[in-house]
N, C-alpha and C positions, 0 to 999 in steps of 0.2 A: 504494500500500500504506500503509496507516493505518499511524499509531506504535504501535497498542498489539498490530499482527501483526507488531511487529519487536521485537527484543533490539535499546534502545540505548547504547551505550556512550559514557561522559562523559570527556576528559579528566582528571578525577581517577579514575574509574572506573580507566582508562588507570594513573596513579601509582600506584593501589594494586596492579595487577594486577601490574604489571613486579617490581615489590618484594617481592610474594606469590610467585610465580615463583621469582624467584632463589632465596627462603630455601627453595621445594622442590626444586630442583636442589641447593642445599650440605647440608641433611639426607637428599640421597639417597648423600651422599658423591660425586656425581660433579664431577669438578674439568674442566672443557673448557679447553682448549691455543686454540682459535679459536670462535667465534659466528660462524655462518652464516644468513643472515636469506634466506626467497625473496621477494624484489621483486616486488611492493612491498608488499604486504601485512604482511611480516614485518618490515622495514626500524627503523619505528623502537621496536616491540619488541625487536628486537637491540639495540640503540644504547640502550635503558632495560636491560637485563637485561645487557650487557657491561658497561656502568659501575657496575652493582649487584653484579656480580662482580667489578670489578678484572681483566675481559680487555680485553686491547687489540688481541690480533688477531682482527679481522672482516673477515668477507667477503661475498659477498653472489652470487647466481645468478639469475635469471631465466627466470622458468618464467607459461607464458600458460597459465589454462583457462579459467576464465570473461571471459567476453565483455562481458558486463551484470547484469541484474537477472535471474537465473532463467537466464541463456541461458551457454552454453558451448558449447568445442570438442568435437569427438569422442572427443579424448584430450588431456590436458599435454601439453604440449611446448618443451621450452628454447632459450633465446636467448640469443644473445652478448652480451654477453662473457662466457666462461668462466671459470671457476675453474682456476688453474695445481694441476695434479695433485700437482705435485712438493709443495706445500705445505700438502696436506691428507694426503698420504697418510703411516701409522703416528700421528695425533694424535685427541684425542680430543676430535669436533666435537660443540657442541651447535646445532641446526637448526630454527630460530626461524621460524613463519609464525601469523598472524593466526587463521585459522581451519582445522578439517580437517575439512571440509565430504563431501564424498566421500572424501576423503582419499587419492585417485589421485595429487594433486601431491605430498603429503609422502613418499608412496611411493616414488615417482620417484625425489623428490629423494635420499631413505634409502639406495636401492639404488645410485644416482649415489657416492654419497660413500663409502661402504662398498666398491664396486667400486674404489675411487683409496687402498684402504687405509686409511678412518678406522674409527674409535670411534664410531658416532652415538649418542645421542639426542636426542629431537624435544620441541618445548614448544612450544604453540598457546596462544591467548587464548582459544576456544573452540573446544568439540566437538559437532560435530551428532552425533545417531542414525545408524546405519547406517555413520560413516565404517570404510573397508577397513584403515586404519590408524590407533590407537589411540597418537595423542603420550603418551612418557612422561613427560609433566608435563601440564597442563590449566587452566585458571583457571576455569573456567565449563563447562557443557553446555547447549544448547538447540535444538530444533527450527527456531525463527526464525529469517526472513533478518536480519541483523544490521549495524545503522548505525555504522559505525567515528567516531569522530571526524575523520578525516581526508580521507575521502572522503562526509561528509555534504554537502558544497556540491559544485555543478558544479566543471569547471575554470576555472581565469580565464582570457578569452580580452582579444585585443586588438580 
């Protein structure tokens, strides 16, 4: 896939976006008690938008749907290690993931944390067309598959 059929994102891209972020969650007036990031995707947008807010309780879950480039599972599905219930539940989480592409995992995850007694809402880096759930927060919209900074190189192997 050519560069110019992808959305790519630059590590400054990246600073501005964390930063853009946080100031629309504090003029939305909502104050989050923890940052929940879905692994990994979400990861170190949590970790730029908690220290943009002054939270320091995060957390972080683990949810698999996409497989590769274009390819996925039948459905999300989460993986261990869990989130202690006791620690979400009556607070008001805000639930950090990279993109809401179908937006079946942010779903999940929404319904997850909600069911354990939180407050959610959701803030993606981007939003494709068609996602089932609409993050209330957004930096971007587009169709493109999209090159994260982070995941632009293979893995390093030995």
């Amino acid at each position: 896939m050519a560069d110019d059929e992808r959305e790519v994102l630059t590590w400054n891209d990246f600073g501005t976006a964390s930063r853009e972020l946080a100031l629309d969650v504090v003029a939305s007036g909502f104050v989050p008690d923890v940052v929940v990031a879905i692994a990994r995707g979400g990861l170190l947008l949590a970790g730029g938008i908690a220290y943009a807010l002054g939270v320091k309780n995060c957390g972080a879950v683990n949810a698999e749907f996409y497989t590769g480039v274009g390819t996925r599972l039948p459905e999300p599905v989460m993986m261990p290690p869990l989130l202690d219930e006791a620690s979400i539940d009556g607070k008001k989480v805000l639930l950090v993931d990279d993109v809401s592409d179908s937006g079946r995992t942010l779903a999940m995850v929404v319904k997850m944390l909600e069911d354990m007694g939180a407050d959610v809402r959701s803030v993606c880096l981007y939003t494709k067309p068609g996602t089932v759930l609409e993050p209330t927060y957004t930096w971007r919209r587009t169709p493109l598959w999209i090159t994260f900074p982070w995941s632009a190189l293979p893995p390093v192997t030995a």
